[in-house]
N, C-alpha and C positions, 0 to 999 in steps of 0.2 A: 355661460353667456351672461352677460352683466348689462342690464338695461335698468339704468335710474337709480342704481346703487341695489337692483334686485337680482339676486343668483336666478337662475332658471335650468333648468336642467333636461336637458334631451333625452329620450327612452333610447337606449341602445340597440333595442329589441327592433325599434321600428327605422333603424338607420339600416340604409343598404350597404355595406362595408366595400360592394363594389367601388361604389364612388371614393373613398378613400385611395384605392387605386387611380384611379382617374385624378383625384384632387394631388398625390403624388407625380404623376405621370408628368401635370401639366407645371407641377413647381420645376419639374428638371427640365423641363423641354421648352418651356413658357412659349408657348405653342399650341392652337387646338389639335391642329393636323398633325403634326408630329407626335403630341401625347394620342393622337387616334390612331397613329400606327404600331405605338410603342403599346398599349396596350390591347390589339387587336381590336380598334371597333371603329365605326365609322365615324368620320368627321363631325353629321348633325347627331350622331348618339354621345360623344362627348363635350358638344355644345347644350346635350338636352341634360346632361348628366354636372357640368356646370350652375346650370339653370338652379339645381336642387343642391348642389352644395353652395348656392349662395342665401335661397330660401332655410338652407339647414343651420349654416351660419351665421347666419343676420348681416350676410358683410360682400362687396360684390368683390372680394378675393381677389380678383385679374383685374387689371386695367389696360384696354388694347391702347398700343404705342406704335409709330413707326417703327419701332424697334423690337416689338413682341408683343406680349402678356406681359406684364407687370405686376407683380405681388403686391396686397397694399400690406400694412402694417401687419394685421388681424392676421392675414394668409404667411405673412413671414415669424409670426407667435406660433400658429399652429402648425405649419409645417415639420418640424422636428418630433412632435408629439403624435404625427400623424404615422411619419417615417417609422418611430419605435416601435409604435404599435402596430404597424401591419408585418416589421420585423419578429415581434415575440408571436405573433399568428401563424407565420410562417415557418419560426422554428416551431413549436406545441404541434406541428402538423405534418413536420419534416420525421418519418420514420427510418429508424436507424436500422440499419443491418446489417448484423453479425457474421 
């Protein structure tokens, strides 16, 4: 994150990697309700789980519109980096069988 020309750096450790789900869900669905169905939870659990990816990112990521959610800039940078990485999690996790 870049505040005032200063890096800052998030503990990975203390990120819930849930939410990366969620912050996924609602890129494709730009939708809360829809990202709460798509990922099994309820409607104010992924309003509460927004809540903290916007504290997590410094950025309020959605913008509601008569038209949906709206990505702002920040949320459409990180998006694709978010996708990869819950991609290489899910392959490291994916057990093959012979």
């Amino acid at each position: 994150m870049f505040i005032m020309g200063v890096m800052r750096t998030k503990n990975i450790f203390a990120v819930d990697l849930n939410l990366l789900k969620v912050f996924s869900a609602l890129v494709a669905e730009r939708s809360v309700t829809k990202a709460a169905s798509s990922v099994g939870l309820s409607q104010p659990a992924v309003s509460h789980a927004l809540r903290r990816l916007r504290d997590l990112f410094d950025d309020e990521l959605f913008i509601r519109t008569a038209e949906g959610m709206q990505p702002t800039d920040r949320c459409q940078e990180l998006a694709p980096a978010v996708d990869a990485s819950l991609k290489m999690l899910q392959d490291a996790l994916t057990v093959k069988v012979d």
